[in-house]
N, C-alpha and C positions, 0 to 999 in steps of 0.2 A: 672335173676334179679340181679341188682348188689345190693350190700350192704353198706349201707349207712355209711357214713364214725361218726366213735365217735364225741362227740360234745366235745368242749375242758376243760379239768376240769377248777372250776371257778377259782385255784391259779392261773390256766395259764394265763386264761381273766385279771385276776386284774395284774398280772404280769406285760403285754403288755399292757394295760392300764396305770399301772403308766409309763412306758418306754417312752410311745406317750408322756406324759405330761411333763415326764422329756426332752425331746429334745425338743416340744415345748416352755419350759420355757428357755434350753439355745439357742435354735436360737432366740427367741425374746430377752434374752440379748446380744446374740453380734448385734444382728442388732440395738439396741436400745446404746448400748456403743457406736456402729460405727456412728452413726446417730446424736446422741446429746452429744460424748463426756460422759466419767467413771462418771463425777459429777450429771452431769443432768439426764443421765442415772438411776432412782430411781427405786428402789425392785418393790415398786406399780405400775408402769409403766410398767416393765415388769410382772407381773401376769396380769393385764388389758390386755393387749396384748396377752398373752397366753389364756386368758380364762379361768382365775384359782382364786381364791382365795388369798391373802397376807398368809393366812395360810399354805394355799399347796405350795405355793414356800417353807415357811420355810421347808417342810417337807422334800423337796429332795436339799437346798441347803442353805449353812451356807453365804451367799451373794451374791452380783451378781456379784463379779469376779468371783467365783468359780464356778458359773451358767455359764458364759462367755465361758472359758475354758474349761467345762465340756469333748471338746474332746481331748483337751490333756489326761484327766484322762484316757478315753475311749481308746485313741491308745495306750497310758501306758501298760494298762491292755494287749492288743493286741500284745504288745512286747513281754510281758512278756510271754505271753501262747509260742510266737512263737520258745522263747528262752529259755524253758522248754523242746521244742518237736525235739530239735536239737540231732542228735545224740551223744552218751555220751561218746563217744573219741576223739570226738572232741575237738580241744583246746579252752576256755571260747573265749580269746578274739575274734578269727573265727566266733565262735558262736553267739556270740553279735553280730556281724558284718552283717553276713549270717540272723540272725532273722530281722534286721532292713532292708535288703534288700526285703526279701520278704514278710514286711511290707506294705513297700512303690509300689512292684509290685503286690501286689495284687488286679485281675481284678474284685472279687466279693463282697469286702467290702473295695473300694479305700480309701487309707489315706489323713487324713483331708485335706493335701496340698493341693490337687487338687480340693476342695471345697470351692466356693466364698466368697471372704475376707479375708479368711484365713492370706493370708500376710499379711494383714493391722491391721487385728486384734494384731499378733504376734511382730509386730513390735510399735506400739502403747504398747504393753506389755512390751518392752525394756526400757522404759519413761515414764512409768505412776507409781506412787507407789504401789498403791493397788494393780494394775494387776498383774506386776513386781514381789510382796510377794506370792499373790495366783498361781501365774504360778510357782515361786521356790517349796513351799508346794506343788505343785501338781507332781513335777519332781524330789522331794528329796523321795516321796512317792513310785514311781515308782522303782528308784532306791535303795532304800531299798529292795522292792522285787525282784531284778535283783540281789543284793546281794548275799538274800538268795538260791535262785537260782543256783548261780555260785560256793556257796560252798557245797551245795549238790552235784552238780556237782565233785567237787574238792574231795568229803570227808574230808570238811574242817570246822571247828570251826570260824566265822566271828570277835566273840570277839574276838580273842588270833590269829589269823592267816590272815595275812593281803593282801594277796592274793587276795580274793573275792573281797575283795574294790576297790583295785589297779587298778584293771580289771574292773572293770565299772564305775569307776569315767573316767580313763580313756578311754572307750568306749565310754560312755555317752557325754564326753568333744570333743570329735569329731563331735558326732553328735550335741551337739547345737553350736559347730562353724561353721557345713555347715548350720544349721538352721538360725543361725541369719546373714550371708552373704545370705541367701535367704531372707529373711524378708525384707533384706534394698534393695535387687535388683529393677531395675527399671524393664522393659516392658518384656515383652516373648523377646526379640534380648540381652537382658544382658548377658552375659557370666555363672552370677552367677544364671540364671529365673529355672535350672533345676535341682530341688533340688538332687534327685536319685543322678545323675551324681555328683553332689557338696561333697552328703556325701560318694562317692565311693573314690574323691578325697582326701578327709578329713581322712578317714581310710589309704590311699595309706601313705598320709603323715605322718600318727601316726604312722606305721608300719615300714618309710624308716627312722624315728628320731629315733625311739626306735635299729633297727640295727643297727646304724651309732653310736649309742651312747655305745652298747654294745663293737660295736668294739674298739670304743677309748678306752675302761675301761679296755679291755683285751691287748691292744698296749703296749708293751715292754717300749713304748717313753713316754707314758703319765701315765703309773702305777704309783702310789703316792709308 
């Protein structure tokens, strides 16, 4: 006789209950941004759409850009676990680099890019104001934890030791420069359509400026 599997505590059910709701409230705002435009796009429009109440949007979001976006916050978080789990002699910047690669290859919870609209949405975010503040908020957020992260890593104090910053402002400024030449690419035949490869090159290029600049600083010809 087999035996019946546990039924799941009720925190869990209400858990994944709110979860469902929370994605359906921000797939129905990007679809409802992308559809009618940030302006016309109204809170009430998206809970009518979700299925939810004006109240239970407030409950899981402070607007509907931040409903919009909600997966930037989501891969955020998903950087960050990955750049936590990085081995710990490894050098930070490597490590940011390495965590964001197998972000974006990962085959069992693929990253947003490859989910439709995505580009339009993000690029529409380049030029709209609202979105534009909620996407910084949500990227200045992230990297704050990336920070902290990199100085634990380091054994390093973030106030007084400037290191952890350095390093993932830096990091971080790679990856939204292959971001936003992805955003603006046109069709799958664009040179720029594939993101992975875009922010491999974006890294390649922070890493051959930062050498190249080292070197000059220690050149005999250009020492001040």
């Amino acid at each position: 006789m087999t035996a019946s599997k546990p039924s799941p505590a009720p925190e869990d059910r209400r858990r994944r209950k709110a979860l469902r709701t929370r994605d359906a409230l921000a797939t129905a705002a990007c679809d409802l941004i992308l559809e009618r435009g940030p302006a016309a796009a109204t809170v009430e429009a998206i809970a009518e759409r979700a299925d939810v109440t004006r109240r239970t949007f407030s409950r899981h979001f402070a607007g509907k850009e931040d409903a919009a976006l909600d997966f930037v916050r989501r891969d955020g978080d998903r950087l960050n676990a990955l750049l936590r789990a990085r081995p710990a002699g490894e050098p930070p910047l490597l490590a940011y680099r390495r965590a964001v690669h197998a972000w974006l290859a990962d085959p069992e919870d693929p990253a947003w890019h490859v989910r439709p609209r995505m580009r339009r949405l993000l690029a529409l975010a380049d030029t709209e104001p609202d979105l534009f503040a909620a996407y910084q908020r949500i990227r200045l957020d992230a990297q704050a934890e990336s920070i902290r992260i990199v100085a634990d890593r380091l054994g390093a104090d973030a106030a007084v030791d400037v290191r952890p910053a350095a390093v993932v402002d830096a990091a971080a400024g790679a990856l939204i420069a292959a971001l936003r030449l992805w955003a603006r690419a046109g069709g799958s035949d664009s040179p720029d359509a594939d993101l992975a490869a875009l922010v491999e090159r974006a890294y390649d290029a922070l890493a051959a400026e930062a050498a190249a600049a080292a070197a000059a600083r220690d050149s005999p010809a250009t020492r001040a």
